[in-house]
C-alpha positions as CSV (number, residue, x, y, z in Angstrom):
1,X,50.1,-22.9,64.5
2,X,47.1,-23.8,63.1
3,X,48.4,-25.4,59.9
4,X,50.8,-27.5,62.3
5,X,47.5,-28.6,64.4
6,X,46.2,-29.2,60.5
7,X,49.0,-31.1,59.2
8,X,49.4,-33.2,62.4
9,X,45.6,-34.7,62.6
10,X,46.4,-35.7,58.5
11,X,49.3,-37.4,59.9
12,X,47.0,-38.9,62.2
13,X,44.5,-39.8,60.1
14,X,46.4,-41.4,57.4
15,X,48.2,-43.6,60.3
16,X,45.2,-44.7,60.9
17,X,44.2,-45.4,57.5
18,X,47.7,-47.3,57.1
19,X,46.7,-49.5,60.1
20,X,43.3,-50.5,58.6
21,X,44.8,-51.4,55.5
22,X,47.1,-53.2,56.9
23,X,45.2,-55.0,59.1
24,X,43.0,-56.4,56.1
25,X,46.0,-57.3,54.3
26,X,47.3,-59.2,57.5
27,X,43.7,-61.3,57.9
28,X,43.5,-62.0,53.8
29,X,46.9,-63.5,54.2
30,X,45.7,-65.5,57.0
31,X,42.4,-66.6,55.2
32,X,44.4,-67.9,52.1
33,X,47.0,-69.4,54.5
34,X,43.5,-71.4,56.3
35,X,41.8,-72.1,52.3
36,X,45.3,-73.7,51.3
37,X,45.3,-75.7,54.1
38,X,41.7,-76.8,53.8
39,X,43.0,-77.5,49.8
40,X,46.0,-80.3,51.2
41,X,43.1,-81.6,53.9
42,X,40.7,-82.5,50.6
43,X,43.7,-83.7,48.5
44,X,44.7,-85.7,51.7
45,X,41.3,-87.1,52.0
46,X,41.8,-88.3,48.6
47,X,44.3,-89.9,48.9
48,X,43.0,-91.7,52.0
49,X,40.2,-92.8,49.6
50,X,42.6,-93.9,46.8
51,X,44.0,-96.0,49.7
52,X,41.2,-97.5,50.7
53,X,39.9,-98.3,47.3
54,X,43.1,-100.0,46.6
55,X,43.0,-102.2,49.6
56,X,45.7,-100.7,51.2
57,X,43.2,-99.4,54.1
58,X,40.6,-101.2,55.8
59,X,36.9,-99.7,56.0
60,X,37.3,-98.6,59.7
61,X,40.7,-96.9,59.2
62,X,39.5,-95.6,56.6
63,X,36.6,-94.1,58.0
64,X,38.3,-92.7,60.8
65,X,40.6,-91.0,58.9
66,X,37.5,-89.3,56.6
67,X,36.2,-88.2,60.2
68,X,39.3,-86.8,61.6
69,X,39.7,-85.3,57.9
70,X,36.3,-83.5,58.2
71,X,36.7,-82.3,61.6
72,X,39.5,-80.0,61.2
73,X,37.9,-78.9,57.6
74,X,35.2,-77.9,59.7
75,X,37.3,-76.0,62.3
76,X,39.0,-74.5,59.8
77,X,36.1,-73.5,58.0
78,X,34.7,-71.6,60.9
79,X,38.0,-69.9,61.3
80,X,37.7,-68.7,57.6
81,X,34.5,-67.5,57.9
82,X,35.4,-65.5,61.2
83,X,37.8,-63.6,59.3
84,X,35.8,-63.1,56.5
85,X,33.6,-61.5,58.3
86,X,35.9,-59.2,60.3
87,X,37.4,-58.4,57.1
88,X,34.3,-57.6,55.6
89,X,33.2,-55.4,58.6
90,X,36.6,-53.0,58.2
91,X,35.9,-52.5,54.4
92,X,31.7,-51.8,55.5
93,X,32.3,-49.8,58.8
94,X,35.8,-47.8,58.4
95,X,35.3,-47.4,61.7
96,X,38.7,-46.2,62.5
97,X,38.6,-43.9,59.5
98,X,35.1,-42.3,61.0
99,X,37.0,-41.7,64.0
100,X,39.9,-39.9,62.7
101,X,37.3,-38.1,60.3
102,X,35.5,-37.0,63.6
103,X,39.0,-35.1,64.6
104,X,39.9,-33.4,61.2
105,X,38.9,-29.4,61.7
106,X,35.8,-28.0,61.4
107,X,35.9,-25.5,58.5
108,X,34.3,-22.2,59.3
109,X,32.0,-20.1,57.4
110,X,34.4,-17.3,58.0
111,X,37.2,-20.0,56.1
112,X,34.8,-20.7,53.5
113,X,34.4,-16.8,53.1
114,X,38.3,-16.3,52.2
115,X,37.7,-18.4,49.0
116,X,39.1,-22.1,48.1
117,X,43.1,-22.0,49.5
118,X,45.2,-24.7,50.4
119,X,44.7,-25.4,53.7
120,X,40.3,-25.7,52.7
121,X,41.5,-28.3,50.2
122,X,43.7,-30.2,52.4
123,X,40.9,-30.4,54.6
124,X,37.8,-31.5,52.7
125,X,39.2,-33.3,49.8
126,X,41.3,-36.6,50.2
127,X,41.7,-36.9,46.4
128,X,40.3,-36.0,42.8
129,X,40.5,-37.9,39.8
130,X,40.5,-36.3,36.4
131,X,39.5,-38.5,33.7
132,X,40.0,-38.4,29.8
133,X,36.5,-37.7,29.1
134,X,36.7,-34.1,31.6
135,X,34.8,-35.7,34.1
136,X,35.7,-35.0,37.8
137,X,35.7,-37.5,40.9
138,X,35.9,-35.6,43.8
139,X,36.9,-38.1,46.7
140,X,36.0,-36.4,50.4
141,X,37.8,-36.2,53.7
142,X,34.2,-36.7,55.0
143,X,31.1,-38.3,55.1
144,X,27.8,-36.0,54.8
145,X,24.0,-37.0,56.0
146,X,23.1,-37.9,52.2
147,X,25.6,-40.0,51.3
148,X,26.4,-42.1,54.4
């Protein structure tokens, strides 16, 4: 029972994870989506230049069209930047993943006691990486008071 109760707050907690991730990915696409179109606005404000300077607009057309031009840059801009910043604030916070880390099991002194098994593993380590050199990184399932 208890490795069921185990195994279904991992579940949890990498569904979770999956949605963050995928979130981000969903809001990048969107910010290159909003930088390629502020790319055709600047190519189209050359092109209204190129116009002008060949005669083929006059000055207040012209200048109409730069305005117009820099207004939506502008609005997109500020749409950019607002999804910067939420993307930046799920990378910084993980707030999601802090919740689900709040509802993995507590390990018990008594657990701790048995030895390393399994289930202890499963519990406080997400991942480890081994590299060439024999050195260890040890990636937790949890977040302690000295390291944030």
């Amino acid at each position: 029972m208890q490795m069921e109760l185990l195994h279904e707050k991992e579940k949890k907690y990498e569904k979770i994870m999956d949605k963050e991730k995928s979130e981000i990915l969903q809001m990048q696409r969107e910010k290159g989506k909003i930088s390629n179109k502020r790319k055709k606005l600047m190519d189209e404000k050359l092109r209204l230049y190129e116009q002008y300077a060949d005669g083929k607009l006059d000055k207040e057309k012209y200048l109409a069209g730069k305005q117009n031009i820099a207004s939506k840059d502008e609005e997109l801009a500020e749409q950019e930047k607002g999804l910067a910043e939420k993307i930046k604030k799920l990378q910084d916070s993980g707030y999601e993943r802090k919740e689900a880390e709040r509802e993995l099991p507590a390990v018990a002194e008594s657990d701790l006691e048995k030895g390393l098994t399994r289930e202890l593993l499963r519990c406080m380590v997400q991942k480890a990486v081994f590299k060439t050199d024999g050195e260890v990184e040890i990636y937790w399932n949890f977040m302690d008071e000295v390291n944030g």
